[in-house]
C-alpha positions as CSV (number, residue, x, y, z in Angstrom):
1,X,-4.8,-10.5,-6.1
2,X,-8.5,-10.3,-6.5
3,X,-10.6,-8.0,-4.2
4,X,-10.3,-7.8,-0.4
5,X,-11.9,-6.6,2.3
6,X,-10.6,-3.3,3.7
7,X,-10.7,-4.0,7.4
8,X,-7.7,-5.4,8.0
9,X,-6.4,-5.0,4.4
10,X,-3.3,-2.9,5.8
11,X,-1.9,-6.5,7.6
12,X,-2.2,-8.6,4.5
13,X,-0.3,-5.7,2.8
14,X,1.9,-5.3,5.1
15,X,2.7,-9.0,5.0
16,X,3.2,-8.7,1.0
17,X,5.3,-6.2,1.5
18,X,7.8,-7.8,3.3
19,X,7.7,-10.8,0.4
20,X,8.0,-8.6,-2.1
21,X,11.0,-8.6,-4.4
22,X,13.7,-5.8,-5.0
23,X,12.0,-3.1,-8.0
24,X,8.6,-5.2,-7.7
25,X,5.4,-2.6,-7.1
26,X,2.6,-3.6,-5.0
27,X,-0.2,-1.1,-5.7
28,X,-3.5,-0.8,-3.8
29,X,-6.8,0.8,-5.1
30,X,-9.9,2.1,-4.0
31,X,-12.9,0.3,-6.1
32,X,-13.6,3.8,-8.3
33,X,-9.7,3.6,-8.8
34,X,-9.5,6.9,-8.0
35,X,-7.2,6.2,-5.1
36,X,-4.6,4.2,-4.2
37,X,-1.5,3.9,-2.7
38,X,2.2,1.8,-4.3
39,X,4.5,0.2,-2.5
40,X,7.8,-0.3,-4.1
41,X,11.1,-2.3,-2.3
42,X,14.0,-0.1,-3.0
43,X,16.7,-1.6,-0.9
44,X,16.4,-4.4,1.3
45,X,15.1,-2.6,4.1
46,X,13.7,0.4,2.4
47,X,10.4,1.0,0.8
48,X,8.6,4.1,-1.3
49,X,5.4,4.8,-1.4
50,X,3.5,6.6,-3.0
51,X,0.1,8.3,-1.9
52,X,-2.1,9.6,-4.9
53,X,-6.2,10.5,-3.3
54,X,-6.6,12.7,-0.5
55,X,-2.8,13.4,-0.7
56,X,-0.2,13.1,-2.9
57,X,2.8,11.8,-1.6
58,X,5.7,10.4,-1.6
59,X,7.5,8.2,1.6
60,X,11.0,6.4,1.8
61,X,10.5,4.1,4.8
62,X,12.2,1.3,6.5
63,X,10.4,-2.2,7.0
64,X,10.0,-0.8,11.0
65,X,8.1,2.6,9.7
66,X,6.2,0.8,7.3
67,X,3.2,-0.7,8.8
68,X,2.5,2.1,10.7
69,X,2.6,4.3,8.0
70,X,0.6,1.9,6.3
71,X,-2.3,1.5,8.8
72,X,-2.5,5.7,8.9
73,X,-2.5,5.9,5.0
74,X,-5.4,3.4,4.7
75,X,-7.2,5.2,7.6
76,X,-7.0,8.6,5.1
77,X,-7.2,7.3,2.0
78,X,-10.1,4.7,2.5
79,X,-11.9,5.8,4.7
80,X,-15.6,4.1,3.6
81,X,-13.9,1.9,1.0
82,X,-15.3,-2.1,1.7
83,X,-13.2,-3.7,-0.4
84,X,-9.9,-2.7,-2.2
85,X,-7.9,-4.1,-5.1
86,X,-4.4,-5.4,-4.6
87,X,-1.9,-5.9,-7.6
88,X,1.6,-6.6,-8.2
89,X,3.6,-4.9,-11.1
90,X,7.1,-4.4,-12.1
């Protein structure tokens, strides 16, 4: 996925999230690259991410932890950031 605009980035990711396959990694960046955050699905209902910026972190969540967890790592990590990159690995 191409550039998107951080406000509001944290529902669209959010909403990948929850498509994402089993051992699939969805990771978002700052534009410098510098900072960004990866989602991976470890069970069905169970994510890690991990935080590298600001903080570096690692979170096992469940799908009902995850967006806000998501919306308050966004809030730290890009603060001023526009736009940020989305991509999925595996």
């Amino acid at each position: 996925m191409p550039w998107i605009s951080a406000r509001g980035s944290d529902k669209i990711v959010y909403n990948q999230c929850l498509k994402l396959e089993q051992g699939k990694i969805l990771r978002v960046e700052s534009f410098k690259g510098d900072r960004w955050i990866e989602i991976k699905r470890k069970k069905e209902d169970e994510f890690e991410i991990t935080e590298k910026g600001y903080n570096n972190t690692t979170y096992v969540v469940s799908s009902k932890e995850l967006k806000t967890l998501l919306k308050r790592l966004f809030e730290i990590e890009f603060p001023r950031s526009h736009q940020v990159r989305i991509s999925i690995t595996s």
